[in-house]
N, C-alpha and C positions, 0 to 999 in steps of 0.2 A: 504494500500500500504506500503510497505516498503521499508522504506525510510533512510537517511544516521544519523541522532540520533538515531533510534531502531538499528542500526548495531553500532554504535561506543557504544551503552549503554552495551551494550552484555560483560557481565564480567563472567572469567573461572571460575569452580568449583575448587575444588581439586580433582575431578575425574575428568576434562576435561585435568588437568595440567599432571596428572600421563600418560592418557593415551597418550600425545602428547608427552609426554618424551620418553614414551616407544620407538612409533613410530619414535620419531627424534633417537634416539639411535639406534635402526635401522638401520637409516639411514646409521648414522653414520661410524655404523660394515658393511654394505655391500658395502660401498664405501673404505673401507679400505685392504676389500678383495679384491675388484676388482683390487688396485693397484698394487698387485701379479700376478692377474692371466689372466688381460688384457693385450694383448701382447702390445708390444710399442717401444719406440725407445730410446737407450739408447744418452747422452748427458753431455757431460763434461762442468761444470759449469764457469763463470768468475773466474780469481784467489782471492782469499780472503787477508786482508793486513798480513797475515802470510804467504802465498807463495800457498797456500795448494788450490785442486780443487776439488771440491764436485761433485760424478758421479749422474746421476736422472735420473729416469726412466721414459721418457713421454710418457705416453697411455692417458691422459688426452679426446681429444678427442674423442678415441675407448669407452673411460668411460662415455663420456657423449652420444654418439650416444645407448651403451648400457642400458643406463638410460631410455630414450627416446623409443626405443623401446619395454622394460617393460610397460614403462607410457600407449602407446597408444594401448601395445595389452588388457592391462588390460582395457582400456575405452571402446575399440569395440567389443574385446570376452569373456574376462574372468570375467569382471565384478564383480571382488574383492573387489574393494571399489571405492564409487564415485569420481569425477576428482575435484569436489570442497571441497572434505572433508577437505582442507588444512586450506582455506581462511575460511570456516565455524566453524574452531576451532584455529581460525589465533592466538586470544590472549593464549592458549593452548601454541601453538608454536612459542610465543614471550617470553615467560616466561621460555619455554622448550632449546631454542636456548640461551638466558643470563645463562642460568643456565651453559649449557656447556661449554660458555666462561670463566665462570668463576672456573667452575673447571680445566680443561685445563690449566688457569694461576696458579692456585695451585695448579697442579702437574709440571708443569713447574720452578715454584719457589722451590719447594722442591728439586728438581732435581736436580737444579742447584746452589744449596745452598744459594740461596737467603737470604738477610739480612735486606731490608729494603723495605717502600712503594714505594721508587721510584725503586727498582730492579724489586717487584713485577707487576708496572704497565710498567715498558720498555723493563723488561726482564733480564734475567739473562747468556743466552746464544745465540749465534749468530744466529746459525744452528742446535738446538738440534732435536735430531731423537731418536723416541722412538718404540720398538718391530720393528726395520727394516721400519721404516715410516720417511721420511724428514716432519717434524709436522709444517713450513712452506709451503712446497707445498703441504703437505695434507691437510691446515686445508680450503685452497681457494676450494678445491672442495664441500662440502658440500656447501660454500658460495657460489661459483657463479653456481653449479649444481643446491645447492636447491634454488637459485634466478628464473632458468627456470621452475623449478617446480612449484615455489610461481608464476610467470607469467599466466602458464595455468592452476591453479588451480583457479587465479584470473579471468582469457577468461570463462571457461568453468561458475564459478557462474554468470557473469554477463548476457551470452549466455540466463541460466535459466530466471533469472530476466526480459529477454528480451525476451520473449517469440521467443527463437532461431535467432535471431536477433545481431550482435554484432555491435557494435557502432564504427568509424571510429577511433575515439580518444584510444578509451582503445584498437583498430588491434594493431594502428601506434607504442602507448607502447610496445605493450607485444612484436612486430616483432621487432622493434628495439634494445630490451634490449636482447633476444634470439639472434640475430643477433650479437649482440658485443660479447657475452659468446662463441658463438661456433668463432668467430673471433681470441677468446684470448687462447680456448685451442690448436686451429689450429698452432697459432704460441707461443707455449705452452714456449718452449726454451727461448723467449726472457724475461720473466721474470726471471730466472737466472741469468738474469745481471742487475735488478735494485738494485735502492738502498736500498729496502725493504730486499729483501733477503744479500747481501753484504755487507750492514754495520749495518743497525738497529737490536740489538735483538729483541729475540720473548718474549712478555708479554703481559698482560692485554689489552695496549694500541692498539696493533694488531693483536689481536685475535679479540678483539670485534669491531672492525673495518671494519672485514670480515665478520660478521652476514648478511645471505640474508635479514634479516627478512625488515630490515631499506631501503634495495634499491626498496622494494617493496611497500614503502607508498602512492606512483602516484596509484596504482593499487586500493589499499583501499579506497581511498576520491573518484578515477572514477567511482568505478564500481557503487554505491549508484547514485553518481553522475549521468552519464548519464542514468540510470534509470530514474530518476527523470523529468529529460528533456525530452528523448522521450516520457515520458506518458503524458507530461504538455500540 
């Protein structure tokens, strides 16, 4: 049986790491595109303490329902790649996702002429935007899109595990936490006026803050977990 040691023992290759990067990088570029070319609603930001107001383009939603709709055509027709390949190379794309955090804040630091460890990790600039990208409100998409993604990648292995079966506990997670994602890009605007985007730079400390990989730990210790229980 397997059980929640043989899954937490599971450590990446260096081919497990390259090919998760690939794939997170992926990601990465087709969430960037879509932010061009999903149509959305444009939205004038809180003032900034220089006077100045930032315009944003929110399709946030349109992007994530089109995520979504990839995910599931690919699980019932096209059959590209399995729905758990995520969680099944989860340390792959824990290692894959820090890595980007951290280049991300060293291009960010260089950008913005950074000089020291504390610029490096608080940031260097307020709102910096790079290739026509608000790299604030872009960098939440991958984080709370690939959060629903790490969700049902988490449902669909435990699914297996359970001989088609899903467990009450790991529904109420995965419905829950999907449920506040499509909550947040719905009312997508009102992040525009916290304090995250208005006063805090972008650096290290909030780049890596935003990694799905960490909201989806409930998922990881469950999914072994109630395995364990229903078979006992």
């Amino acid at each position: 049986m397997l059980t929640f040691d043989k899954i937490s023992a599971l450590k990446p290759s260096v081919e497990d790491v390259l090919q998760a990067a690939s794939q997170y990088a992926g990601f990465l570029v087709i969430l960037a595109a879509l932010c061009f070319v999903v149509p959305g609603r444009k939205h004038l930001g809180t003032p900034l303490k220089d006077g100045s107001r930032l315009t944003y383009s929110l399709n946030g939603f349109n992007t994530l329902l089109t995520i979504l709709a990839f995910w599931f055509a690919n699980v019932y027709h096209l059959h590209w790649f399995s729905a758990s390949f995520i969680v099944e190379n989860f340390a792959g794309f824990f290692v894959s996702a820090n890595l980007w955090a951290l280049l991300l804040s060293v291009v960010l630091f260089i950008k913005g002429a950074g000089s020291s460890v504390k610029s490096f990790v608080v940031g260097t600039e307020l709102n910096p935007r790079l290739l026509g990208l608000d790299m604030k409100m872009y960098a939440l998409r991958p984080a709370m899109m690939g959060w629903v993604l790490l969700n049902l990648s988490f449902l669909a292995k435990h699914q297996q595990l359970n001989h088609g079966a899903v467990e009450l506990p790991i529904l109420l997670a995965v419905g829950f936490q999907i449920f506040y994602v499509l909550d947040y890009f719905w009312f997508e605007e009102f992040m525009t006026s916290t304090w995250d985007i208005v006063a805090e730079h972008f650096g290290y400390m909030l780049i890596f803050g935003a990694l799905p990989i960490a909201y989806c730990s409930i998922r990881k210790f469950g999914v072994p977990f109630c395995f364990i229980v229903s078979n006992s």
